[in-house]
C-alpha positions in Angstrom: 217.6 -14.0 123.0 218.5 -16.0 119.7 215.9 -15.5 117.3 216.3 -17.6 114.0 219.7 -19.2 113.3 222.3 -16.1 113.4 220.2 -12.9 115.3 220.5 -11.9 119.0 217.5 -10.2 120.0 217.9 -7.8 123.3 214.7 -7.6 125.3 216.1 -5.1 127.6 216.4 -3.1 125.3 220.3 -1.6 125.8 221.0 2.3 125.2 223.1 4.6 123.5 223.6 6.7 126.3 226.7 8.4 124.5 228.2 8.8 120.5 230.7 10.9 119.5 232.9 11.3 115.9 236.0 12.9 115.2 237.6 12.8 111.8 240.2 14.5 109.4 240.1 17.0 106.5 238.7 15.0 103.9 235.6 14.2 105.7 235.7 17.5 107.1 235.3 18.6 103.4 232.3 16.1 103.1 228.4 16.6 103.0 228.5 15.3 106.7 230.8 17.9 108.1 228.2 19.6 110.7 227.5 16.3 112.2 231.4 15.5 113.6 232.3 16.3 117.1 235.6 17.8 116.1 237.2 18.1 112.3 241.4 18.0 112.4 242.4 20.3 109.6 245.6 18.4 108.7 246.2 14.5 108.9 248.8 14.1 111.1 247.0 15.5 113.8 250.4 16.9 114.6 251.4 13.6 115.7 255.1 12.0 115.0 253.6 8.9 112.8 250.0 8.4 110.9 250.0 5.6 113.6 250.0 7.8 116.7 247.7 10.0 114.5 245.1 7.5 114.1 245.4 6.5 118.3 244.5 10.1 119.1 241.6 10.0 116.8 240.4 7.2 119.0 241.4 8.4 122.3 239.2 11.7 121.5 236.2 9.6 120.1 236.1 7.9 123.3 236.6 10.9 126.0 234.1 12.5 124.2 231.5 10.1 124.0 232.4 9.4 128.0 231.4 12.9 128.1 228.3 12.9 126.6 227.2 10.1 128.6 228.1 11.3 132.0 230.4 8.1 132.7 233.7 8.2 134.2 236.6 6.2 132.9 236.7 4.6 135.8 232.7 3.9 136.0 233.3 1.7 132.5 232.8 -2.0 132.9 234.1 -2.7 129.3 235.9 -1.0 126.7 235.5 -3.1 123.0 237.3 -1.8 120.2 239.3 -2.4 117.1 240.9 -1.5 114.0 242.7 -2.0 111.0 246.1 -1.8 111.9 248.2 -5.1 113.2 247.9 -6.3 116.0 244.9 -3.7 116.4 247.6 -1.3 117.9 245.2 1.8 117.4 242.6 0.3 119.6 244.8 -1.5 121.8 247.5 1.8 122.7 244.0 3.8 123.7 243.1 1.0 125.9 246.2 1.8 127.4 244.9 5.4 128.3 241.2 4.9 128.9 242.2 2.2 131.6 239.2 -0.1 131.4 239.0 -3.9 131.0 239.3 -4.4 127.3 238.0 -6.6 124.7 239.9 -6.1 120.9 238.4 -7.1 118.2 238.8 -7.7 114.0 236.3 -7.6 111.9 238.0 -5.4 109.2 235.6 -2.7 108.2 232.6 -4.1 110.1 234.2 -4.2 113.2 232.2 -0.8 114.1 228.5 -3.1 113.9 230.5 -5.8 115.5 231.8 -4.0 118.6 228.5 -2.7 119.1 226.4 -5.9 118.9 228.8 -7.2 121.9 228.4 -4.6 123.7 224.9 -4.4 123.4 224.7 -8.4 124.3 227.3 -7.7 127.2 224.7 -5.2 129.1 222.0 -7.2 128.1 222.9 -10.0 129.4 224.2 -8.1 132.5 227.7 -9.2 132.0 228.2 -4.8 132.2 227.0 -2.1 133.7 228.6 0.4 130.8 230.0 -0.8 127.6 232.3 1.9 125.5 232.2 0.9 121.9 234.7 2.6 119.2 237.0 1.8 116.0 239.3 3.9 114.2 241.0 4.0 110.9 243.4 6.4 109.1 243.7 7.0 105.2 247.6 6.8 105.4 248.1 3.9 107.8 245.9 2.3 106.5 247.4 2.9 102.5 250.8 2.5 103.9 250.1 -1.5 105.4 247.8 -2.4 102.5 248.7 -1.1 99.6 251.7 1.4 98.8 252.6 4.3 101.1 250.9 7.8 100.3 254.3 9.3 99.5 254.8 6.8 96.8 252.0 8.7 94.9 250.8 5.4 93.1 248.1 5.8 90.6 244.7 3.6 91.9 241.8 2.1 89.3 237.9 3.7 89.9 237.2 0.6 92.0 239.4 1.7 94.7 238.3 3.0 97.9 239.1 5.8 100.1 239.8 4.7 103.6 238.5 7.0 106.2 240.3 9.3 108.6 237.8 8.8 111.5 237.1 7.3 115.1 233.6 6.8 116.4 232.5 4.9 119.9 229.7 4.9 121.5 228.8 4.0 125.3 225.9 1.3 126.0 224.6 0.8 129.4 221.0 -0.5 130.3 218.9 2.3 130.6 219.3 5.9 129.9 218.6 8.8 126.9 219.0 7.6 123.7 218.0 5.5 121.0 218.2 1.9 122.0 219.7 -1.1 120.3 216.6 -3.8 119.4 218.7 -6.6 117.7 222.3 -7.9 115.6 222.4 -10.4 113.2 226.3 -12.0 113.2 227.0 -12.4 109.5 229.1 -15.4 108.0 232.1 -15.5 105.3 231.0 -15.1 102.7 233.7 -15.5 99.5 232.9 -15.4 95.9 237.1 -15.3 95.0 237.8 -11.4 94.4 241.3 -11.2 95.0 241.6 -7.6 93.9 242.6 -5.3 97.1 241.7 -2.3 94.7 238.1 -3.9 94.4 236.6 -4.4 97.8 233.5 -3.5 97.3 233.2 -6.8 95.1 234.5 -8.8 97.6 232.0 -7.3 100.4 228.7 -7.0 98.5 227.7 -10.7 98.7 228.3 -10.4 102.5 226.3 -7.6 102.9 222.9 -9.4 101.0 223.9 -12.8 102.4 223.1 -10.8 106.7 220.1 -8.7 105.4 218.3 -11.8 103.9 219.3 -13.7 107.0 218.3 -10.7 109.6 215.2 -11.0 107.3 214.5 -14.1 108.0 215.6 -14.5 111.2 213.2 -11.2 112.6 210.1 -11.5 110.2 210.6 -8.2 109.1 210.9 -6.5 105.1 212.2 -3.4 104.2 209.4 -1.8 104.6 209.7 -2.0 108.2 213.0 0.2 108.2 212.9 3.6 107.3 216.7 3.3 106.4 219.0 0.2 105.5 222.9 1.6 104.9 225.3 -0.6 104.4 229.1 -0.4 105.7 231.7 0.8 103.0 230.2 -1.0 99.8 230.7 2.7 97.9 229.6 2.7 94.0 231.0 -0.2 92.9 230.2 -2.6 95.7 226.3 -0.8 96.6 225.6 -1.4 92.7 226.0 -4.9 92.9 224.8 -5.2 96.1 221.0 -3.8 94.8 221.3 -6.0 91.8 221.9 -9.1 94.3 219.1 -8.1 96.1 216.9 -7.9 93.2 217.5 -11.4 91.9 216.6 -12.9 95.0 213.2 -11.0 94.9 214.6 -8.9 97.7 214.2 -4.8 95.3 214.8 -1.8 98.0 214.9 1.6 96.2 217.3 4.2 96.9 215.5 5.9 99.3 215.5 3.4 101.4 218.9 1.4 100.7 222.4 3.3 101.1 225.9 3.5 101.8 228.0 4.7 104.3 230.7 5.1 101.6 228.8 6.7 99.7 227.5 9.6 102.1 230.9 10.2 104.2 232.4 11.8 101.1 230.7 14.0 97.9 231.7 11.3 95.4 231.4 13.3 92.3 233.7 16.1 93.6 236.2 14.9 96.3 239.1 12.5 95.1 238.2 9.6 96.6 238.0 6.9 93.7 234.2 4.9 94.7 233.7 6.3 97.7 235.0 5.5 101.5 235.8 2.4 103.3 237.6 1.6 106.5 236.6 1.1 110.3 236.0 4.6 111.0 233.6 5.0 107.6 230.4 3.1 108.9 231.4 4.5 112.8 231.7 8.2 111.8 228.9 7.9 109.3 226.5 6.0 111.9 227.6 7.8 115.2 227.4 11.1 113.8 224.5 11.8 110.9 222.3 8.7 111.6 222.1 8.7 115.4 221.5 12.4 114.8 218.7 12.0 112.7 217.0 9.2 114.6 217.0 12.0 117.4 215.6 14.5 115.5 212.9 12.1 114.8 213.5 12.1 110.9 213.8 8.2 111.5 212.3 5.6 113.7 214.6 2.1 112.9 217.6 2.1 110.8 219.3 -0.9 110.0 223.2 -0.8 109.8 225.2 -3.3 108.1 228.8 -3.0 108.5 230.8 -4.5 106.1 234.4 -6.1 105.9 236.7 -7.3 103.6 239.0 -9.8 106.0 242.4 -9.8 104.4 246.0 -9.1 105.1 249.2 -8.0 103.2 250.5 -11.8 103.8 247.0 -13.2 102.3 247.4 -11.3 98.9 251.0 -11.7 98.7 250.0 -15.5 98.4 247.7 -15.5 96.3 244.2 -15.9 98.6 240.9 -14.4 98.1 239.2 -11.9 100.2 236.9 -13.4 102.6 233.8 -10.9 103.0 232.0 -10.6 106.6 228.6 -8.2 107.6 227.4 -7.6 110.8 224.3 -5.9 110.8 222.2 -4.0 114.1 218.9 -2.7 114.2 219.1 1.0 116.1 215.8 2.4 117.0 214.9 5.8 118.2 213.5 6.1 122.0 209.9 6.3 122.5 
């Protein structure tokens, strides 16, 4: 089961039975449009507060992956989720309505790799029948408890990221149609001192090489052996330094190969979203919609997915900390 010091290898083999994406305008407006479940044309979702916006995005993701997978909310062993909201309030106030024994976590941005390499472990170790996997952000909650409010219109630097309006979940049970889950490797802090919230991808990047050398070591395998690595929500700033990383430690992957979720949820050189996207529902939405899609269509065979997070808080800034960086990365192939 543990292979090298920080990978869980899964021998049965656990299934994506079910994946499903549903996001807001911006990424509707995006070169991944086609591959959403449903597109909200407005970001309140007609909702009182971006809060109860953001829920709903999750509570969709999550009936409609149920959907696909043929499993009743009350067939669920497990639902694991989270967010980037306090408290996890998103995740925790769908809980509410999908009923099922639940599991939050926080892993910031990675938390999408993260919830899926428990659940994954859960069936595989047969602690569950059915695992539903999901997280959820929203561009203004997400502004509004990290930064300054939308409707304060403040101005942001190029390094800034666009957080994504998105939910994605997934359900994992132990056999079924769709591509299976071969391995995770459960990254470490990793903190160089960036203490710019407008510079995430800074603070991430060094995660991000520090759990693909380790799931490299850890399995045996090279790039080679992966017909796609994409990182979490590095976007311009944090993917270039990522590949420069990489190269110093004799690790070079050319950009056909290596990419970024933040980079591919939005067109960077015509939407208005500063380096690119970021946020729990970027990697999800990205992953659950266009990559699982094109592992079914048989464009890929194995894709590595390395969600990244950047674990601060409003209180940690205010005094003056750094921002801890965290990657979790799984290994998603597509069924024989």
């Amino acid at each position: 089961m543990l292979r090298g010091k920080q990978t869980w290898w899964f021998e049965k083999r656990p299934v994506i039975i079910g994946a499903a994406t549903v996001v807001g305008p911006d990424e509707g407006d995006g070169p991944l449009a086609a591959d959403y479940d449903l597109v909200h044309p407005e970001l309140d979702l007609q909702q009182k507060s971006w809060e109860k916006a953001e829920r709903l995005l999750m509570e969709q993701a999550s009936d409609f992956a149920l959907k696909k997978a043929g499993v009743d909310k009350q067939e669920l062993s497990f639902y694991v989720g989270g967010d980037l909201m306090n408290q996890i309030i998103s995740s925790t106030f769908a809980a509410r309505s999908i009923g099922a024994p639940y599991i939050g976590m926080f892993g910031a941005c990675s938390t999408s790799m993260e919830s899926l390499a428990i659940a994954s472990l859960m069936v595989n170790s047969g602690a569950a029948n059915s695992v539903l996997a999901g997280v959820c952000s929203h561009n203004c909650t997400a502004e509004k408890q990290f930064r300054y409010p939308t409707e304060y219109g403040s101005q942001k630097p190029p390094t800034a990221q666009y957080t994504v309006t998105g939910a994605g979940a997934v359900v994992v049970a132990p056999e079924g149609k769709g591509p299976v889950v071969e391995c995770a490797t459960i990254g470490k802090i990793v903190d160089l001192g960036i203490k710019d919230p407008f510079n995430m991808g800074a603070a991430m990047a060094p995660a991000a090489v520090d759990t693909i050398q380790t799931h490299f070591n850890d399995t045996g395998r090279e790039p080679k052996d992966y017909d796609l690595i994409v990182t979490g929500d590095l976007a311009t700033v944090g993917h270039g330094i990522a590949k420069d990383l990489l190269v110093r430690d004799g690790v070079p992957m050319n950009d056909t190969v290596f990419t970024d979720c933040g980079l591919l949820v939005y067109d960077v050189a015509r939407q208005k979203v500063q380096a690119g996207g970021s946020g729990c529902g970027c990697s999800a939405v990205v992953t659950y919609g266009h990559l699982l899609k094109r592992l079914e269509q048989g464009e890929f065979r194995r894709i590595l997915v390395v969600a990244t997070g950047a674990l601060l808080s409003p209180l940690s800034f205010q005094q003056g900390e750094s921002i801890p960086g965290i990657a979790h990365a799984v290994a998603i192939e597509r069924a024989q």
